[in-house]
C-alpha positions as CSV (number, residue, x, y, z in Angstrom):
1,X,-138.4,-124.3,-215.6
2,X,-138.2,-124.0,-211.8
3,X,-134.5,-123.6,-210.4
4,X,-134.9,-125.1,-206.8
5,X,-132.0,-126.2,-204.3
6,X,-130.6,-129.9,-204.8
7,X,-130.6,-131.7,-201.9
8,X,-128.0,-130.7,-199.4
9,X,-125.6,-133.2,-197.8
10,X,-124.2,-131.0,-195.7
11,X,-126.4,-128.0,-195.0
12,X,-124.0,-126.0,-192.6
13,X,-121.5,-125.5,-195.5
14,X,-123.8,-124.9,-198.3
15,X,-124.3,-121.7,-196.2
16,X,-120.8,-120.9,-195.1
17,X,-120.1,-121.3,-199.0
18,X,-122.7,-118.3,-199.7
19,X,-121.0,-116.6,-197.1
20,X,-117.6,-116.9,-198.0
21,X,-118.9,-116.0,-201.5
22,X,-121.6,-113.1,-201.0
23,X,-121.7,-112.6,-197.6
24,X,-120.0,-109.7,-195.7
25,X,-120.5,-107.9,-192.0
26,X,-119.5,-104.1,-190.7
27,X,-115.8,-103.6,-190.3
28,X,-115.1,-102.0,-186.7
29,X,-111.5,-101.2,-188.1
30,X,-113.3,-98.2,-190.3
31,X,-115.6,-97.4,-187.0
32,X,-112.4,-97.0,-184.8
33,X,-110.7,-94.9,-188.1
34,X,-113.4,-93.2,-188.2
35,X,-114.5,-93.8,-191.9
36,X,-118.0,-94.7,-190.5
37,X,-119.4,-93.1,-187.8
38,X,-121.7,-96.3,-186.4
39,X,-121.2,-99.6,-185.7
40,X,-123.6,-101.9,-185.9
41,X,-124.1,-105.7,-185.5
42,X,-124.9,-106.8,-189.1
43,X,-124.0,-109.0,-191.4
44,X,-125.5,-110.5,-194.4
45,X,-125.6,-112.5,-197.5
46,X,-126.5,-111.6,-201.1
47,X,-128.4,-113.3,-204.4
48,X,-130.0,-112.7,-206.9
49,X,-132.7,-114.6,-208.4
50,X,-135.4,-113.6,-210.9
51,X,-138.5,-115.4,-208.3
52,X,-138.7,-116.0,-204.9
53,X,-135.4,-116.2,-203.6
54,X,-135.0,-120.0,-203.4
55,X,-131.6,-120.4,-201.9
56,X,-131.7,-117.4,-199.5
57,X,-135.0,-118.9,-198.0
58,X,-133.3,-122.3,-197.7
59,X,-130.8,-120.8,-196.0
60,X,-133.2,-118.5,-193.8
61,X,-135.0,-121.9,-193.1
62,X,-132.0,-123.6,-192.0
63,X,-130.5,-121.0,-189.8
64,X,-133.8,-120.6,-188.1
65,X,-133.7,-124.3,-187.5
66,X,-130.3,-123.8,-185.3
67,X,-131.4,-120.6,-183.2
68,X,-130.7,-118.5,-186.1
69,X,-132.5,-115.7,-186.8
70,X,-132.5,-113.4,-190.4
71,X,-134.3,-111.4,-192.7
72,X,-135.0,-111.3,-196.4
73,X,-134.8,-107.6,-198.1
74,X,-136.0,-106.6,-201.3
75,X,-135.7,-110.5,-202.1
76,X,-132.0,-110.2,-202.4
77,X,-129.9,-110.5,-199.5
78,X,-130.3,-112.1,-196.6
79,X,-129.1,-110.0,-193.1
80,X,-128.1,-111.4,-189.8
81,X,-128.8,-108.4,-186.6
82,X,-127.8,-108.8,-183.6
83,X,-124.4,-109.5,-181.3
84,X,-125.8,-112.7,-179.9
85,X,-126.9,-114.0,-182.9
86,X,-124.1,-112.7,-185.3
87,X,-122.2,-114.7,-182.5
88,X,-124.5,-117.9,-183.0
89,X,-124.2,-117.6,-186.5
90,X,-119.8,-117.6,-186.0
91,X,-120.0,-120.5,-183.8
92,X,-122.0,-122.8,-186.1
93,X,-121.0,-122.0,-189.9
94,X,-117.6,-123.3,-190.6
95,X,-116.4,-120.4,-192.8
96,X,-113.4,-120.8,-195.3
97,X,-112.7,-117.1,-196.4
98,X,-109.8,-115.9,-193.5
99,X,-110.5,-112.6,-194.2
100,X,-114.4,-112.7,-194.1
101,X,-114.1,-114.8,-190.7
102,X,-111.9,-112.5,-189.2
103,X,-114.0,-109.5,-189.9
104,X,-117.1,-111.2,-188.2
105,X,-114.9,-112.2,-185.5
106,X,-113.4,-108.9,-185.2
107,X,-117.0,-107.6,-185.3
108,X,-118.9,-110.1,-182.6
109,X,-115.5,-109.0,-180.0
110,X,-116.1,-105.6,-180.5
111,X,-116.7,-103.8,-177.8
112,X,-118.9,-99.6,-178.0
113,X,-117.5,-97.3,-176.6
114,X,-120.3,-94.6,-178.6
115,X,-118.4,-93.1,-181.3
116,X,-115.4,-92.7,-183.6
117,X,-113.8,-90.6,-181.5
118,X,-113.6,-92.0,-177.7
């Protein structure tokens, strides 16, 4: 039998539940630490699925239909690129998670300045 998504009432937290679940973006605490050496604007979502990945293309669908651009890899996680759109992304999901909002805030405020060290 065919899993597919139910119907969603309210499609806007149905994704910010993923997020606040799976999701996740770079942490430009360990950039300025220097525990990583790049920063970049990325965040994304993961799930499995044996088939095509139903719910990540729902959500991939939706997003797209608010200015919201993403990618499917390896038909298991969804990921967000971009400071504009991660931004876009902040300002229309209602996320839950305090620590998985602030890191995405932290991370669309961030400002390069080219490496670890400067």
């Amino acid at each position: 039998m065919k899993w597919e998504t139910p119907k969603v009432a309210f499609p806007l937290e149905y994704i910010a539940g993923f997020y606040d679940a799976e999701g996740g973006c770079r942490n430009p605490k360990k950039f300025r630490q220097g525990l990583t050496k790049t920063i970049h604007y990325w965040a994304s979502i993961r799930c499995k699925h044996n088939a095509l990945n139903e719910p990540l293309m729902y959500i991939q669908k939706t997003l797209k239909e608010f200015g919201v651009k993403s990618q499917i890899y390896d038909n298991d996680e969804l990921v967000l690129t971009g400071k504009e759109n991660l931004r876009n992304f902040y300002n229309l999901i209602p996320l839950k998670h305090p620590r998985k909002r602030g890191e995405l805030k932290d991370l669309i405020t961030f400002k390069r300045t080219g490496s670890a060290e400067a």
